[in-house]
C-alpha positions, 0 to 999 in steps of 0.5 A: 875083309880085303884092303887095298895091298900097301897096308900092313896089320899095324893098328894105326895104318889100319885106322889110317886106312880104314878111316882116313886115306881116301876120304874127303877132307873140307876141314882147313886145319886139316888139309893144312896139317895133311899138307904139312905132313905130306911134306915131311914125308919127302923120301920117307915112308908115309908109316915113319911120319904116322908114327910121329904124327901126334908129336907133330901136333904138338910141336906144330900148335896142332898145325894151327897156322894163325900160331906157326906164322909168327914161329922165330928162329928160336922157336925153329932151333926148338923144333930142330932139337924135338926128336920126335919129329923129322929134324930136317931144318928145310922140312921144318922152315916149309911149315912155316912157309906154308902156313904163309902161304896158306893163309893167303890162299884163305883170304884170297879164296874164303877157305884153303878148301875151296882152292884145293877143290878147284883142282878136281872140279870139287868132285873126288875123283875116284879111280878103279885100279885092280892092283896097287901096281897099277895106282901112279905116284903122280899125274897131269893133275899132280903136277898142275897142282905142284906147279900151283902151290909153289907158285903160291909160295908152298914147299915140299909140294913136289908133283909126287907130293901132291898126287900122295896129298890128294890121295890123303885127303879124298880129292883121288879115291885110290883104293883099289878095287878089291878093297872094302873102301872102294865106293863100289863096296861100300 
């Protein structure tokens, strides 16, 4: 069975990528968590944040942002000292922005998922590369998005960032041709 060429034989990056990455997502919890995640990433590799992924969910309140909007200082100092997350106290603080910000964008748009969808049209776009080399870290799209999201008060939300985030979630299908995740294999 052929992957897509960025994955390695460990089990979680291979349910990752078998199960998740690519895949629409519509879920608000979700697409908050993922966007969480995505910013941790920031100048990491995305298996460091994988591994850590569930550690995150813990001590996020499983990224439930009705709970993290009322975090205190006290509450981030708590997460600045969690070794099982990336202690980076920017890092940290953008999930509470963000659940901020997200929660705006929910009542301003009925669901964080019928923005977010807006920016493909509320079709996945679905690319056919032949080689991982040929798949961009960003786009026009990403960097219309990136551009969207800050002005909407998210952090970590980097044009590279966002082009990452829409390939988590399935607004961009990149697995690559050869892949047995490509729609054209399925």
């Amino acid at each position: 069975m052929n992957r897509c060429a960025w994955v390695t034989d460990e089990p979680l990056y291979l349910e990752y990528h078998d199960k998740e990455w690519g895949v629409p997502v519509y879920d608000d919890q979700v697409l908050f968590e993922m966007l969480c995640l995505e910013g941790a990433q920031a100048g990491l590799s995305w298996w460091t944040i994988l591994k850590k992924r569930e550690n995150y969910r813990i001590a996020f309140d499983q990224f439930d942002p009705e709970k993290i909007v009322r975090y205190t200082d006290e509450k981030i100092q708590t997460l600045l000292e969690f070794e099982g997350i990336i202690r980076n106290r920017l890092k940290v603080k953008s999930v509470v922005s963000n659940a901020k910000a997200f929660l705006k964008i929910q009542a301003e748009y009925g669901s964080f998922s019928n923005y977010i969808w807006e920016f493909v049209g509320h079709e996945p776009i679905v690319n056919e590369w032949k080689t991982i080399e040929e798949v961009p870290v960003s786009n026009e799209l990403s960097d219309s998005m990136s551009k969207q999201l800050k002005k909407d008060g998210f952090k970590f939300v980097g044009p590279t960032i966002c082009y990452s985030y829409m390939q988590a979630v399935g607004l961009i299908n990149d697995h690559t041709l050869d892949c047995f995740r490509h729609p054209s294999n399925c």
